[in-house]
N, C-alpha and C positions, 0 to 999 in steps of 0.2 A: 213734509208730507202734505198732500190737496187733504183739506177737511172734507168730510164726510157729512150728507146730508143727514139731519138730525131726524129719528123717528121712522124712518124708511128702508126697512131690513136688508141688506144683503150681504154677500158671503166673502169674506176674505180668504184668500188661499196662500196657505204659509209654507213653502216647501221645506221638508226636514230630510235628515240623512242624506239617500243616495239616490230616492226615490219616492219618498212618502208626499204625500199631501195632505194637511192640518186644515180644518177648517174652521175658521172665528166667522161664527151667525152676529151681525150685529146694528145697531140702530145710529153710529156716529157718538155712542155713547157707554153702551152698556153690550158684553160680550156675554157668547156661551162658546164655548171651543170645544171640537168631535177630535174624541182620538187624539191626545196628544204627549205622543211617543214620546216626545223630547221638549220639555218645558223652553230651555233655551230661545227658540222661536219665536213661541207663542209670547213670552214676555217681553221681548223685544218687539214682536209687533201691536203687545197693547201699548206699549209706552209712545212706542214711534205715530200712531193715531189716537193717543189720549183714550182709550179705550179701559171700561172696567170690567174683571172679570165676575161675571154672573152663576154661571155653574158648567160642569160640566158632562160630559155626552159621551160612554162607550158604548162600542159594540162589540167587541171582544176582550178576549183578556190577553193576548202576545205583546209580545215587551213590544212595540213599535207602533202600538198604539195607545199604552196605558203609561208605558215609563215616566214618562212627567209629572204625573199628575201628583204624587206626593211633595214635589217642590212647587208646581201651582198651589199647593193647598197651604206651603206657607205662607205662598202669597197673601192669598185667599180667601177666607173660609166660606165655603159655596157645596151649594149639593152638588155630589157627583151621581149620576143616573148611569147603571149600565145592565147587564143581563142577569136574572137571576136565575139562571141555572148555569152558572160562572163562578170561578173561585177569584173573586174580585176585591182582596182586601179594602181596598180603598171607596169601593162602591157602598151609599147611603138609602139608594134608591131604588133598589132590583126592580126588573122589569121583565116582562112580558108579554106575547101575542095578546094584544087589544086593550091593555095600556096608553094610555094617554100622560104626557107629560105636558105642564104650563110653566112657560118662564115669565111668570109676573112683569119684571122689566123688559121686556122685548114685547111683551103682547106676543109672544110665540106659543102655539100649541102645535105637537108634533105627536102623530100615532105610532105606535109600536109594533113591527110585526117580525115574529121568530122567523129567524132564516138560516137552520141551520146546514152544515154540511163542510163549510170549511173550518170551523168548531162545533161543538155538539149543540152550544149557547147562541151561538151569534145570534142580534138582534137588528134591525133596521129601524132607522125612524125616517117617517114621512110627515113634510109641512104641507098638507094640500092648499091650503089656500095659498102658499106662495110656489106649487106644484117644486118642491124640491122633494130629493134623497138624497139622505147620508146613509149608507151602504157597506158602508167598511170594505171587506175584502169578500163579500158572496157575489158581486156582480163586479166588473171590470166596465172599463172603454174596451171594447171586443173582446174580451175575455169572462171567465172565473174565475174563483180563489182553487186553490188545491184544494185536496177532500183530507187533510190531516188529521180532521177527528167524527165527522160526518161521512153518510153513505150517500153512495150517486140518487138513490131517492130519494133522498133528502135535499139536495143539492136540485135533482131538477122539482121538486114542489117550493123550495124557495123561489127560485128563478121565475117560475112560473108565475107566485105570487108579485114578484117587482115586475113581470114582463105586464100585469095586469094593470097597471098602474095608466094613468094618462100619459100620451104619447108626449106632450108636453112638456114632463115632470122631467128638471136637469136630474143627472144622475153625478153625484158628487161621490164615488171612490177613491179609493185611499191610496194608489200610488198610480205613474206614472210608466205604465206597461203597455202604454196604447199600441204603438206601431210593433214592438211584437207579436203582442195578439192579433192584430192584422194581417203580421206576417204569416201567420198560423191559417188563421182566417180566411187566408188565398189559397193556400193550400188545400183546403177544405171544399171551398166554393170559388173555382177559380173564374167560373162562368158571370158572377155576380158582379153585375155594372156600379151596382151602388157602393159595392165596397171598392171597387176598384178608384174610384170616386172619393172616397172614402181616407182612401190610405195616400192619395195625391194633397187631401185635405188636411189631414192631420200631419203627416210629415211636412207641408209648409209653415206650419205651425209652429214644428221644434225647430225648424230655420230661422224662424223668428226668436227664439228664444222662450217663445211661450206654450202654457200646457196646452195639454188637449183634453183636457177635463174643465170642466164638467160637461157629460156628453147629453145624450137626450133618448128618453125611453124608445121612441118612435127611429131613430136610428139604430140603436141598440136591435130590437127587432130584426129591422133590414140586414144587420151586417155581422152581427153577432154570432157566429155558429153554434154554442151552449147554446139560445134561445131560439136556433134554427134546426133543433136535434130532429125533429120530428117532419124536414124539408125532404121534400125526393130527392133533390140532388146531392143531401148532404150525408144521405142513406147510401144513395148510388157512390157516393164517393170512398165512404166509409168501407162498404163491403168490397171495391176493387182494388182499396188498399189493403186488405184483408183482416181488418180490423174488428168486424161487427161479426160476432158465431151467433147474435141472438135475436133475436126479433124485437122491439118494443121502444120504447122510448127509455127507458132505463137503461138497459145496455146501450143505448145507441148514447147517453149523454155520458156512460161509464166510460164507453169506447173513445170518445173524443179525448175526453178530462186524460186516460191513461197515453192517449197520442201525443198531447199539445207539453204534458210532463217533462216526455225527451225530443219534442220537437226541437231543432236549432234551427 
């Protein structure tokens, strides 16, 4: 494996299961890993870059993001951070909206902000100075999460919260749903050049063999339908599919979330 410049953060991306993406924050030295489902992985790619594990990062509690972490913690012994309005056996460190975590050996600091809707809990943390997210499953590459334990109001004032973020900021989400929710996405907004653009770009991608994450706030924006609920044309579309009985932005992001559900 090429070494890794010492001291100079960046993101390794570990893919697990069928679909997930694992993500090791790291300096060529010392690790922190977001979400990770399945220790397997993750331990195999410290070893494989001489990497040591430093603590680690959730944002929900579903098995496909937390399952590992009891066998990293043999590894290990590290803080685990994750949300605390979560039932997170494993978690050391509960967190919350405006929350700050510091990883001493990374020199990383990372804020906290509640995003709930596809859990009641879910939490995000943002690096601004290195303008990342890790996001878990409330934002997609052109998608959202389900609303499995959160409401569509909830759902769009998170979104809203990550949509505020600098256009800059990679968005690093936790599976690999791109080109569907694109597909979805056209559906939606078929008029839209950018996405159209969009889905030529990211489908070359998986030709290539590689993801299409981590994506970036400022396209997210453009092509995103969830962060476009409140677009005319995504109104206009909604109601001549007959989709939207209600007026607002609530229903109009309820109306999408329950479309894109049984979209094929």
């Amino acid at each position: 494996m090429p070494a890794f410049p010492k001291n100079s953060l960046s993101v390794l991306t570990v893919p697990a299961f069928d679909d997930n993406y694992l993500w090791l924050i790291h300096d060529g030295v010392h690790a922190a890993v977001v979400d990770p489902g399945d220790a397997g992985p993750i331990l195999a790619a410290l070893e494989a870059h001489g990497l040591s594990l430093v603590a680690i990062l959730l944002t929900h509690h579903h098995a496909d993001h937390v399952g590992g972490v009891p066998q990293l913690l043999k590894h290990a012994k590290v803080p685990v951070y994750g949300p605390a309005h979560e039932n997170i056996a494993t978690v050391t460190v509960p967190l919350g909206e405006g929350d700050t975590v510091y990883i001493e050996q990374l020199a990383l600091t990372l804020s906290v902000l509640d995003v709930p809707g596809h859990t009641r809990g879910h939490i995000a943390y943002v690096a601004a100075e290195q303008h990342w997210l890790f996001c878990g499953d409330t934002l997609f590459a052109g998608g959202c999460g389900r609303l499995f334990e959160g409401t569509p109001a909830q759902m769009l004032n998170s979104l809203a919260k990550l949509a505020s973020l600098p256009g800059a900021t990679k968005v690093y989400c936790a599976h690999e749903y791109t080109l569907s929710n694109l597909r979805f996405a056209r559906e939606v907004e078929p008029g839209n050049p950018l996405l159209t653009q969009r889905i030529a770009d990211e489908q070359a991608k998986r030709d290539r063999g590689q993801p299409t994450v981590p994506s970036t706030i400022a396209l997210e924006q453009q092509t995103n339908p969830f962060l476009r609920a409140t677009e005319a044309a995504v109104i206009a579309r909604l109601q001549a599919a007959g989709r939207l009985a209600e007026a607002g932005p609530v229903a109009a992001l309820a109306a999408l979330r329950e479309w894109k559900n049984v979209y094929k």
